[in-house]
C-alpha positions, 0 to 999 in steps of 0.5 A: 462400393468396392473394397478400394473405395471404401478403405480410400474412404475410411483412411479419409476420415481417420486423416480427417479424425486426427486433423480434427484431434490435433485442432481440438487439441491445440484448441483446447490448450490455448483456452486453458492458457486463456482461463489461467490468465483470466483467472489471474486478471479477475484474482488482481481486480477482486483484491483492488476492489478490496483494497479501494472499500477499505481505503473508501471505508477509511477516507475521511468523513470530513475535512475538520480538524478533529478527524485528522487527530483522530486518525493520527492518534488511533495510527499512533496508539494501536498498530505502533503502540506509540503512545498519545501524540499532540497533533497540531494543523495549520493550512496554507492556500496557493493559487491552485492547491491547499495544503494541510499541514500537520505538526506530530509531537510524540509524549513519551519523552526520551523513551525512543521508539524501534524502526519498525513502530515508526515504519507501522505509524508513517505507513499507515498514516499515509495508507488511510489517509487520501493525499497525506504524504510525510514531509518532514521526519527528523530523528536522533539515536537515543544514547544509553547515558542520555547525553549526546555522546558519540559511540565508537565506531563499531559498536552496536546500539539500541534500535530506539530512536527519538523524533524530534520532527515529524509533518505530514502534509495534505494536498488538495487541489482548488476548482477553478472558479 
């Protein structure tokens, strides 16, 4: 081989070492990308799978009354600090669904709850409880004198609130027979 020959050879495989460097490069960046977006998809799918052993954990054991009292009252009593709740259940058949209706009356008189405990109570309640939804949430400002005074417009005023009606609903559908 002569001179000519072999630089002609070896520009050849240095032009075919870059070709090959800028391909693995570029390679290499898109499985990093790829890595990245599994990573992420693989971290949404660990904290559903959480989540649904929680909710699974936490789905009722039965379809009896005491076990929706129980979830009501621990929802009440321990995240909202709420104190005792009186729940009553009444149910309602259709053609293609059942409905569980639950009547909530707070025992705390006129003491008024915060927004924030009543947001922890309806959140909770209807997160750990498959299908309930809150269909009926009537509330009162509690006045300071304890009557029915309206207050000036612009006055600031206690965040306590009285429930005068609160339901929570149940939907479940009926196989067809």
């Amino acid at each position: 081989m002569n001179n000519r020959t072999t630089l002609y050879l070896l520009m050849g495989l240095a032009l075919a070492a870059v070709a090959g460097r800028f391909w693995s490069v570029s390679y290499r960046s898109d499985w990093d990308s790829a890595l990245e977006n599994h990573k992420r998809s693989y971290k949404i799918i660990w904290e559903t799978s959480d989540d649904l052993a929680v909710r699974r954990e936490n789905a009722p054991k039965s379809n009896e009354e005491f076990y929706f009292r129980a979830h009501f009252q621990a929802q009440a009593y321990d995240p909202a600090q709420m104190g005792t709740i009186d729940v009553k259940m009444r149910e309602r058949s259709q053609k293609n669904y059942e409905d569980k209706i639950f009547e909530i009356e707070f025992q705390e008189g006129d003491a008024g709850f915060r927004r924030d405990q009543m947001r922890a109570f309806l959140f909770n309640s209807e997160l750990l409880m498959p299908r309930v939804r809150t269909t009926t949430l009537n509330l009162q400002p509690v006045s300071q004198d304890g009557r029915g005074r309206k207050l000036d417009t612009g006055v600031e005023r206690e965040d306590l609130w009285k429930i005068t009606k609160l339901n929570f609903r149940q939907r479940s559908p009926v196989a067809n027979r």
